[in-house]
VOGU-3710 file (C-alpha; in Angstrom, 3 decimals, decimal comma):
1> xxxxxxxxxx> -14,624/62,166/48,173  -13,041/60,713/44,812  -12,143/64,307/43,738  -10,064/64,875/46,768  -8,020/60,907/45,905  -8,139/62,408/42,837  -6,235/65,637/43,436  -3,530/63,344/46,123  -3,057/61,046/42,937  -2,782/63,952/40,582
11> xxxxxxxxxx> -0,292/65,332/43,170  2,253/62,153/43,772  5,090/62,756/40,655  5,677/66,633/42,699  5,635/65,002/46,025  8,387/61,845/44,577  10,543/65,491/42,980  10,184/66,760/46,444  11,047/64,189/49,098  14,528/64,645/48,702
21> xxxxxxxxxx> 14,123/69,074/48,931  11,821/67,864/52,329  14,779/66,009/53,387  17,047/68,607/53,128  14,607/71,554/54,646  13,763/69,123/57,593  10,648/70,087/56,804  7,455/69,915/54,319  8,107/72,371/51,787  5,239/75,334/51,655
31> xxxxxxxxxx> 3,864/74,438/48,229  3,018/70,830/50,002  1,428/71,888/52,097  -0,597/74,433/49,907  -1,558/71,827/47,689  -2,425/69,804/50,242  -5,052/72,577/51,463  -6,192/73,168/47,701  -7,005/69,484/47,290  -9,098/69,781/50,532
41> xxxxxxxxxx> -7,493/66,605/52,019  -7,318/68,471/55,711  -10,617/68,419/55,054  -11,437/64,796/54,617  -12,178/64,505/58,693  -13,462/67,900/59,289  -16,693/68,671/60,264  -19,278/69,454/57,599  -20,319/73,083/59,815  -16,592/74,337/59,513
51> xxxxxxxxxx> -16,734/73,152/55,503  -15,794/69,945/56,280  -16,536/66,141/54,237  -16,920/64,256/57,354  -15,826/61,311/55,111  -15,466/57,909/55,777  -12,141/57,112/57,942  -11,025/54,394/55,266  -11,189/57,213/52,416  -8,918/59,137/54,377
61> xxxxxxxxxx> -6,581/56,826/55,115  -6,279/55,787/51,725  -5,448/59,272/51,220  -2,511/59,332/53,621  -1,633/55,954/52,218  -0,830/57,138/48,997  0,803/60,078/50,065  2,922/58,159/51,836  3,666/56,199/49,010  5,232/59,059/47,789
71> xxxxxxxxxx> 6,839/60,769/50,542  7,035/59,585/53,541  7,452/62,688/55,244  4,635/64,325/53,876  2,590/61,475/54,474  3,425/61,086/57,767  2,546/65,268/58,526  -0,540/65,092/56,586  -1,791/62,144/58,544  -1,545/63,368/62,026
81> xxxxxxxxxx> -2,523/67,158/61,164  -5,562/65,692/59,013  -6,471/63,256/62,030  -6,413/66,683/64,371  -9,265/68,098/62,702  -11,386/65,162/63,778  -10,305/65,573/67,561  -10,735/69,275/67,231  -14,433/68,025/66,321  -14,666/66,267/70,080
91> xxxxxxxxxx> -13,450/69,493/71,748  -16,370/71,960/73,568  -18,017/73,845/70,232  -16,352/77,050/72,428  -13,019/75,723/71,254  -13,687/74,974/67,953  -15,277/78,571/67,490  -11,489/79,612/68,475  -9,827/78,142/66,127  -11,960/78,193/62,745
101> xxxxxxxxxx> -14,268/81,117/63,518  -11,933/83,447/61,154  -10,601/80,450/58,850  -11,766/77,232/58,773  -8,449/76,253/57,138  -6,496/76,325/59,990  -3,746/73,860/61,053  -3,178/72,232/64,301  0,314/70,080/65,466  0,288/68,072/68,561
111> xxxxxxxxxx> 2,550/66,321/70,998  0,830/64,002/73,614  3,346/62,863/75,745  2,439/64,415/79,101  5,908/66,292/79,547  5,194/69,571/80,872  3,377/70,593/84,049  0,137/71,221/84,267  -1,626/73,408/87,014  -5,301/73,238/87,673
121> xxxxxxxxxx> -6,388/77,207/88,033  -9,983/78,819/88,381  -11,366/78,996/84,923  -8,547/76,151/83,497  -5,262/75,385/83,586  -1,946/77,033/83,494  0,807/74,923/81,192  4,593/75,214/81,231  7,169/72,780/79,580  9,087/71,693/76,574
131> xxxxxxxxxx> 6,401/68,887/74,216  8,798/67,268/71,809  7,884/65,502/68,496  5,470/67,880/67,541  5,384/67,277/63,465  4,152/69,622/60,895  4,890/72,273/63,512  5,798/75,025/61,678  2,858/74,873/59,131  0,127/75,168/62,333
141> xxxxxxxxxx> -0,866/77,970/64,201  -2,306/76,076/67,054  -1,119/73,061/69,014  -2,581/69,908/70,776  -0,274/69,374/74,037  -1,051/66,070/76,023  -1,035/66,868/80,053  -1,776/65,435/83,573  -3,917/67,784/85,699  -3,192/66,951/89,242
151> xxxxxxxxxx> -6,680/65,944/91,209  -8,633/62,834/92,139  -7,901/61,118/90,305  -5,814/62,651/88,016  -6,765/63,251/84,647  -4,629/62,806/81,166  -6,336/65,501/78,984  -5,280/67,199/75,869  -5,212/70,811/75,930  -5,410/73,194/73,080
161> xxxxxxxxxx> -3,016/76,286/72,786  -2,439/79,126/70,134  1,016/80,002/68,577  1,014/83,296/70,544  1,177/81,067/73,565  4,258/78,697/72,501  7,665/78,618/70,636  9,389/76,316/68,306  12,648/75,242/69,055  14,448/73,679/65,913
171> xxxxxxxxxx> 15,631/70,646/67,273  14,725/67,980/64,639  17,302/66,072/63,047  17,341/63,073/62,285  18,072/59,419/60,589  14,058/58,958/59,429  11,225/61,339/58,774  13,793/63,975/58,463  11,004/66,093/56,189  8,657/65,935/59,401
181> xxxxxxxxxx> 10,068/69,444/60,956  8,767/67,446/64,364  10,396/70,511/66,583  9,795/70,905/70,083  6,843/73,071/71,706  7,654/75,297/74,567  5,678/77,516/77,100  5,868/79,366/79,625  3,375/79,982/81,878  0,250/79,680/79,170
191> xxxxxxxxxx> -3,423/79,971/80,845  -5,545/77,076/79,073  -9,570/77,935/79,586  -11,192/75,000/80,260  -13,380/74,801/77,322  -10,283/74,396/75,184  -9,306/70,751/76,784  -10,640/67,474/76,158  -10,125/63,994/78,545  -8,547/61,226/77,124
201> xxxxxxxxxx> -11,365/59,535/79,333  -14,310/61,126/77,423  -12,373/59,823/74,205  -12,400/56,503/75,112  -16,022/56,914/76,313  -16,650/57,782/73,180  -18,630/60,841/74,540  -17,345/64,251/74,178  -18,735/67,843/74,377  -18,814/67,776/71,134
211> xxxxxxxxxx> -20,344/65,301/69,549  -23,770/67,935/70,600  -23,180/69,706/67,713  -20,698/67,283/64,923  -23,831/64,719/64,815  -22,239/62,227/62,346  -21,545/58,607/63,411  -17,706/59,829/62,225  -17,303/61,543/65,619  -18,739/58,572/67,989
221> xxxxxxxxxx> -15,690/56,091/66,981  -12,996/55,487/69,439  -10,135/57,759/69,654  -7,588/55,060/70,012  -8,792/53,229/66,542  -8,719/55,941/64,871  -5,343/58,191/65,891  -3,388/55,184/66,552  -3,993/54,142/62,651  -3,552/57,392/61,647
231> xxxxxxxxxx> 0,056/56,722/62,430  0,841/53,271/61,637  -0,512/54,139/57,688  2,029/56,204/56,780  4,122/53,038/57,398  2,207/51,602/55,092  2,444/53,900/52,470  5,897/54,066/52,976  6,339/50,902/52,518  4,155/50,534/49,590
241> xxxxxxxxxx> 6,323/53,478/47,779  9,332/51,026/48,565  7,266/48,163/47,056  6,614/49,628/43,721  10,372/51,082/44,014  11,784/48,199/44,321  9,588/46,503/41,285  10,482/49,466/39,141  14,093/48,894/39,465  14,213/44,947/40,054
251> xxxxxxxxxx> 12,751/44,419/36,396  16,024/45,908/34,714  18,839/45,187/37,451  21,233/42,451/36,870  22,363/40,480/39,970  26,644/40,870/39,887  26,424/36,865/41,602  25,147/35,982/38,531  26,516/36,892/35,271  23,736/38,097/32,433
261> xxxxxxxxxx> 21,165/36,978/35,183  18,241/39,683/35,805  17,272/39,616/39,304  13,652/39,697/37,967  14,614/35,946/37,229  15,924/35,318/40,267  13,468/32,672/41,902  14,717/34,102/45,307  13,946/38,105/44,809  10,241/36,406/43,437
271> xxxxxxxxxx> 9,579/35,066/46,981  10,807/38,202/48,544  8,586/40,572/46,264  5,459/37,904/46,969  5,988/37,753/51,017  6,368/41,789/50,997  2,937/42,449/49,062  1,699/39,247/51,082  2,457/41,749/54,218  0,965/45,059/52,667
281> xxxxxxxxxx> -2,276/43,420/51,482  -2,777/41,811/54,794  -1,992/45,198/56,761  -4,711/47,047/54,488  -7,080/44,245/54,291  -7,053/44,180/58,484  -7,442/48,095/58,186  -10,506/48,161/56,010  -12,261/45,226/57,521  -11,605/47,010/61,201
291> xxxxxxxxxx> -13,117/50,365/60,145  -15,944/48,587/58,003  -16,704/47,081/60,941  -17,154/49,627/63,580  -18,359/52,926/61,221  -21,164/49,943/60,495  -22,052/49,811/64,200  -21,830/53,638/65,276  -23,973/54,254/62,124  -26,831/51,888/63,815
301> xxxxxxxxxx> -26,120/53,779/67,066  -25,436/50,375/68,700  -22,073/50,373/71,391  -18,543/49,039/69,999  -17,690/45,844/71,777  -14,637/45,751/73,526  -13,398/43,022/71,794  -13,820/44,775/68,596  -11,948/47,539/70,262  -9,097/45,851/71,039
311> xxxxxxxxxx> -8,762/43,639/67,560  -8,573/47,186/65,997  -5,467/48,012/68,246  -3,962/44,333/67,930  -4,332/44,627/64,167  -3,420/48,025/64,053  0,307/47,231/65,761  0,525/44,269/63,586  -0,057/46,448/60,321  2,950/48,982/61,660
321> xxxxxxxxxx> 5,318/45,449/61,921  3,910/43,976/58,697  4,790/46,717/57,105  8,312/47,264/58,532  8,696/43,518/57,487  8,104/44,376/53,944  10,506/47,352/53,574  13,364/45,541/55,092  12,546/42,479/52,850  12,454/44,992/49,753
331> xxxxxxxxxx> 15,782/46,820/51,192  17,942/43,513/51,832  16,647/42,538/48,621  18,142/45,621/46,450  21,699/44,932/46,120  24,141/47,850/47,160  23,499/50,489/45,130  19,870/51,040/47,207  22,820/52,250/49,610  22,996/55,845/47,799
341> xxxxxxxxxx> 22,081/58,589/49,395  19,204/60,291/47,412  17,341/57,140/46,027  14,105/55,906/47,351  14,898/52,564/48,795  16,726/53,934/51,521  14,731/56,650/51,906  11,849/54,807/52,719  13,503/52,154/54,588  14,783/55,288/57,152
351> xxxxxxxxxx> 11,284/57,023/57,486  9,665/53,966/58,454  11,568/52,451/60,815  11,631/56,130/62,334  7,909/55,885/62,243  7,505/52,524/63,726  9,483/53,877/66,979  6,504/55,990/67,731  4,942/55,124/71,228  1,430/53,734/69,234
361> xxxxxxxxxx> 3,235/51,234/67,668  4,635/49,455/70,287  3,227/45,810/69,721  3,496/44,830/73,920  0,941/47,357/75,018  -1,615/46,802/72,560  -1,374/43,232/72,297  -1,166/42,674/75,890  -4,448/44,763/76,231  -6,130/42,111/73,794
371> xxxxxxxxxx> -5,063/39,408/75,989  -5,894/40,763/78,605  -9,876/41,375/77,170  -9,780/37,434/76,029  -8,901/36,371/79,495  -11,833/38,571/80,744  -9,297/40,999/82,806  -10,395/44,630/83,175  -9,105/47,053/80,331  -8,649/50,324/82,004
381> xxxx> -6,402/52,285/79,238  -7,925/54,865/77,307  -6,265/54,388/74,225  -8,316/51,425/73,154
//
């Protein structure tokens, strides 16, 4: 997969020109995300019968990471529309025939918060509501919609609906991740066939319809390791695009506390530059080591322990924080004129801290969870 790294590496000086044109749109501009496509990252988790690379989740994340580097926004929509074409890979082969039977290329959004109401009716489910948050909206054609059907016990599933089925309302603006166009989804009165939605249980199972037909050990890892990361690295790309900022304009700035002193001298903005790349490495190092660790396992068809489970989600909140640590140590650390509107510092310093309020990086649920599995107490959440 080094040509598609390649191309996102190749792409970064447009995507740096365009972050503040994203801001401004509220939304990705349409060459990103056509360059994007051309590259073939939304193709990095795809399955290799729809023309897919299956590829390893570290390479993809990488991808996002550097992306992010550059723009937060468009790392943060090519991460969670990139991580949809590995669900879509879980759903009943029936739905994935829907979607890239004419073009394999297609684009899904999502929003999982179970807002709307679902209805359980012969042959599926009927779906009404307003979804909010759904990012990258406007560049999909189909939708991922998170949902309680009623029953016993009820069941949190994901159900998958076409644009015909929904509308956008443009609602999205915002301090952070302004570029996201995350506008809300609402239907009215959509029929859902059954084949077209997935349990969260059968994610966390780690066995879903289909997995019959996407064979690779890519599709048996958990869905909470690998969506929940998919969000907290474009953190850590924004944060690294704030690190090497920062660097870049550190080496030539001199401090107005002391006269003819560069703050590249300063023994204090040292310390801060060490404990912020202290932070990053750590988050990436945990990252790697995590996925290492369990694509190892599923590739010997042996069963994730829990424990392994649940260090991936305890190290996957800590990454979001670590890296929220190191952009506010970069931002306190760049004088006033990081202030302007239009430079990177505060650009990046918005879109993550709008990032880190997502619901998967709250530290209290997933490090509760892992304390919970050390004292021996039941887990019963699915996003583990």
């Amino acid at each position: 997969m080094s040509e598609v790294l390649d191309g996102v590496k190749d792409l970064l000086p447009v995507l740096r020109e365009r972050a503040q044109e994203a801001e401004d749109r509220r939304a990705l501009p349409a060459e990103t995300v056509k360059s994007l496509t051309e590259i073939g990252f939304f193709r990095l988790l795809q399955p290799a019968r729809w023309g897919g690379y299956e590829a390893d989740p570290v390479t993809f994340l990488t991808a996002v990471r550097l992306l992010g580097s550059a723009c937060g926004s468009t790392g943060w929509v090519g991460s969670v529309i990139g991580v949809h074409n590995w669900q879509l890979g879980l759903f009943p082969d029936q739905a994935q025939q829907d979607v890239w039977g004419d073009d394999p290329s297609t684009r899904m959004s999502s929003s999982y918060a179970p807002t709307g109401k679902v209805t359980v009716v012969d042959g599926g489910y009927r779906l009404s509501g307003r979804w909010s948050f759904s990012s990258g909206c406007d560049h999909a054609t189909w939708v991922l919609l998170g949902g309680i059907a009623p029953g016993d016990p009820a069941d949190f599933r994901t159900f998958l609906v076409p644009r015909s089925d929904y509308t956008i309302d443009d609602v999205w603006n915002t301090v952070g991740l302004r570029g996201t166009g995350s506008n809300d989804i609402v239907i009215e009165d959509a029929f859902v066939p059954a084949h077209r939605s997935l349990s969260f249980m059968d994610t966390a199972r780690c066995k879903c319809p289909g997995q019959e037909l996407n064979t690779a050990p890519l599709y048996r890892i958990p869905y909470g390791s690998l969506f929940s990361y998919a969000i907290t690295t474009p953190v850590i790309g924004m944060a690294t695009g704030a690190y090497d900022a920062h660097v870049d304009y550190l080496r030539d700035r001199v401090r107005a506390s002391y006269v003819g002193v560069k703050a590249a001298e300063d023994p204090h903005s040292q310390v801060r530059v060490a404990e912020a790349a202290g932070d990053l490495d750590n988050a990436w190092l945990a990252l790697e080591n995590n996925f290492r660790e369990l694509m190892a396992l599923v590739t010997a068809g042996e069963k994730l322990p829990m424990r392994l489970r649940l260090r991936v989600r305890r190290d996957q909140v800590r990454g979001t924080a670590q890296a929220i640590r190191a952009v506010d140590r970069l931002f306190e650390n760049s004088g006033g004129r990081a202030l302007a509107m239009g430079t990177p510092i505060q650009r990046f310093w918005r879109d993550a801290h709008a990032g880190r309020v997502h619901a998967i990086n709250d530290p209290e649920r997933a490090l509760s969870m892992f304390g919970r599995g050390e004292f021996g107490l039941q887990i019963t959440d699915a996003m583990v």
